[in-house]
C-alpha positions in Angstrom: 0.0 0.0 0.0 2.9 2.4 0.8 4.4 2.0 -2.7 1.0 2.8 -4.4 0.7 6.0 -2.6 4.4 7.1 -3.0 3.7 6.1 -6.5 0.8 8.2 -6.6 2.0 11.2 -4.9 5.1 11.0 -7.6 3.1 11.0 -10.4 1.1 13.7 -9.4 4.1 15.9 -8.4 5.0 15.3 -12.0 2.2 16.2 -13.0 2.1 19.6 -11.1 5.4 20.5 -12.6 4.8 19.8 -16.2 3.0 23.6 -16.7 5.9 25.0 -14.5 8.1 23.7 -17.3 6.6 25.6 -20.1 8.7 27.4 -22.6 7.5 31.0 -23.4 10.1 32.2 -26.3 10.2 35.6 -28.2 12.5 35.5 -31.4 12.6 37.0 -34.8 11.8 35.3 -37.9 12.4 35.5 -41.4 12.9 33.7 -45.0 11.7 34.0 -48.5 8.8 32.7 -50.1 7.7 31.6 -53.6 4.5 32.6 -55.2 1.8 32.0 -57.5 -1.0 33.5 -58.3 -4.2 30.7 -59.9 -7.1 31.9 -61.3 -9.8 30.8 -64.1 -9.2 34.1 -65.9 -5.6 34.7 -65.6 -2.4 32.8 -65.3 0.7 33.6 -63.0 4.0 32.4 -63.1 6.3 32.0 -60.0 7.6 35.0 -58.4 9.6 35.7 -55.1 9.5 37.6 -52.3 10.4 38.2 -48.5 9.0 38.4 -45.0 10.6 39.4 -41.7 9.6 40.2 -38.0 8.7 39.5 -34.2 8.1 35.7 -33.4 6.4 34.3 -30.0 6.4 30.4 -29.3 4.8 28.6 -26.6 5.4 25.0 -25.6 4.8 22.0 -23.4 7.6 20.4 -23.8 7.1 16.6 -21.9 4.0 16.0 -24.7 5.9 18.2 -27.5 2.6 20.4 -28.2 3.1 24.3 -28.8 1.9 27.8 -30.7 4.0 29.9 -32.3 2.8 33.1 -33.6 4.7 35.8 -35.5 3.7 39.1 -37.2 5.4 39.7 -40.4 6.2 42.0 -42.6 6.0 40.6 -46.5 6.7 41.7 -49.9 5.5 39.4 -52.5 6.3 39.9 -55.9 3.5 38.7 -58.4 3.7 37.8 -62.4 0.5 37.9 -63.8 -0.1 36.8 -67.8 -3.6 37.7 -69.7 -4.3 36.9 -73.2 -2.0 40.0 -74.5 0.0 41.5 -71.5 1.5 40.8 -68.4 2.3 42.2 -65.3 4.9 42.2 -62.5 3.9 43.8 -58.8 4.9 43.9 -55.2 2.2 42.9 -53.1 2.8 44.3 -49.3 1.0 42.8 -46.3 1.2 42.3 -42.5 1.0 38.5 -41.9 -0.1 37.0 -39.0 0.2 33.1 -39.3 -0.6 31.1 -36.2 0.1 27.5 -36.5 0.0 24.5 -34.0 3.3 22.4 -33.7 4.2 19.5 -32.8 7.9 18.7 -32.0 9.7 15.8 -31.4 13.7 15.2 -30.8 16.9 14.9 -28.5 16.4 17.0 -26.0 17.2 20.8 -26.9 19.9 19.9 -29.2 18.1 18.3 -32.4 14.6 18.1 -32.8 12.2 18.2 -35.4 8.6 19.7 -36.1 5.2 19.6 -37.8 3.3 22.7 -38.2 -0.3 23.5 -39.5 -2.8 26.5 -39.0 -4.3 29.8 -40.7 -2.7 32.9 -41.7 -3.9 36.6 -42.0 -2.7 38.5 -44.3 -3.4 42.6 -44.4 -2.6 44.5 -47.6 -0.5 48.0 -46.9 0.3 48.8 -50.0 0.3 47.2 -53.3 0.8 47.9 -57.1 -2.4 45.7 -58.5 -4.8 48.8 -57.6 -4.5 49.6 -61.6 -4.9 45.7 -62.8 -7.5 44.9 -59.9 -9.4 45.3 -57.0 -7.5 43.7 -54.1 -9.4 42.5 -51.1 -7.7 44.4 -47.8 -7.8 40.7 -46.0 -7.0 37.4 -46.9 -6.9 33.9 -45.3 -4.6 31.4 -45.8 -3.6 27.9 -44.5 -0.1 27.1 -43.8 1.4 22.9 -43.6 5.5 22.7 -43.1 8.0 21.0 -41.5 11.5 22.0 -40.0 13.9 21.5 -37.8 15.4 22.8 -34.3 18.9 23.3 -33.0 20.4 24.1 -30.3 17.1 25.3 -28.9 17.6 28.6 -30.0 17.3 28.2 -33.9 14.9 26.9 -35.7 14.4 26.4 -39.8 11.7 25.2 -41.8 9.8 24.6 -45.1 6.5 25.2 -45.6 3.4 25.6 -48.4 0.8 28.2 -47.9 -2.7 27.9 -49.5 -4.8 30.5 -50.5 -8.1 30.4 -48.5 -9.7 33.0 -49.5 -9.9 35.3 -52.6 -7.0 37.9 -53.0 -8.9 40.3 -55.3 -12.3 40.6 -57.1 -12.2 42.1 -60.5 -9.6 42.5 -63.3 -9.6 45.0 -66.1 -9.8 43.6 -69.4 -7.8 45.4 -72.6 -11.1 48.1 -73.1 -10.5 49.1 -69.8 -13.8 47.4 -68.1 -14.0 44.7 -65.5 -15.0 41.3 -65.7 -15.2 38.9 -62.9 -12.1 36.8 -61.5 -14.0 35.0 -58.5 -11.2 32.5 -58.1 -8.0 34.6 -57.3 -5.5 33.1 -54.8 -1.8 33.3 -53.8 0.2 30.2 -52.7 3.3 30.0 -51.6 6.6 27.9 -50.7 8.4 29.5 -47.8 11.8 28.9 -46.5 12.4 30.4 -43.0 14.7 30.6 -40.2 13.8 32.1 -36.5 16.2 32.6 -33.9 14.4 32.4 -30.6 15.7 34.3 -27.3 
């Protein structure tokens, strides 16, 4: 009976000191991305860009769950082809991507991670106010993998999808709009964060 309760009362002291463990972890982030715009009406060939600023991470680390969150400055550059022109613009945003991950490894010197979740993306300042009529919000989904070392860096691959539309209507060459109900951005993104 004594070593069921001291087992007990062990387990349970583990238990309470799991959240005392948390990692809380401010850092800065940054990479460049790959993108491509896909539409019914129009056709957009690959085109890069950059993003950089403030990360946050959270983490439990005995079951390897966390949330990162980061808000990012980005500057996407976008090719876009209709029948007899084409077009090459910076698109500016704010991103806020928050993602669930899920990290596994050898302690804090190697470890790797699986990370999923939406993205919000505000528009600042872009060049397509001529060619369309950009949306001042979008939503995207965001799946990647990466690696950690040393605790302190961390870098990573991942593929944003295009949730919701980027813009509305298009110009055609007279000058009036018709309807591109089907315009979305995705990305490949290569990052690295350093984590304080």
């Amino acid at each position: 009976m004594k070593k069921i309760l001291s087992t007990l009362l062990v387990a349970v002291c583990l238990f309470m000191a799991m959240p005392a463990q948390a990692q809380f972890h401010f850092g800065l982030k940054g990479g460049l991305d790959v993108s491509k715009i896909s539409s019914d009406v129009l056709k957009g060939d690959n085109a890069t860009g950059f993003f950089i600023g403030p990360m946050v991470e959270f983490t439990l680390p005995v079951v390897g769950l966390g949330i990162d969150a980061a808000a990012l400055y980005s500057q996407s550059g976008l090719k876009i082809k209709t029948e007899g022109s084409e077009a090459t613009e910076k698109l500016k945003s704010i991103e806020v991507p928050v993602n669930l991950k899920w990290s596994v490894g050898l302690g804090s010197a190697l470890g790797v991670y699986l990370a999923a979740g939406p993205q919000f993306g505000f528009n600042i300042d872009n060049g397509f106010d001529k060619l369309m009529d950009t949306k001042t919000c979008a939503v995207s989904v965001n799946v990647g993998v990466g690696v950690k070392l040393l605790s302190h860096l961390q870098i990573g691959v991942n593929y944003n999808i295009g949730a919701s539309k980027l813009a509305e209507l298009v110009p055609d060459e007279v000058g009036e709009y018709i309807s591109a109900p089907n315009l979305r951005k995705n990305s490949w993104q290569v990052s690295a964060a350093y984590l304080f």
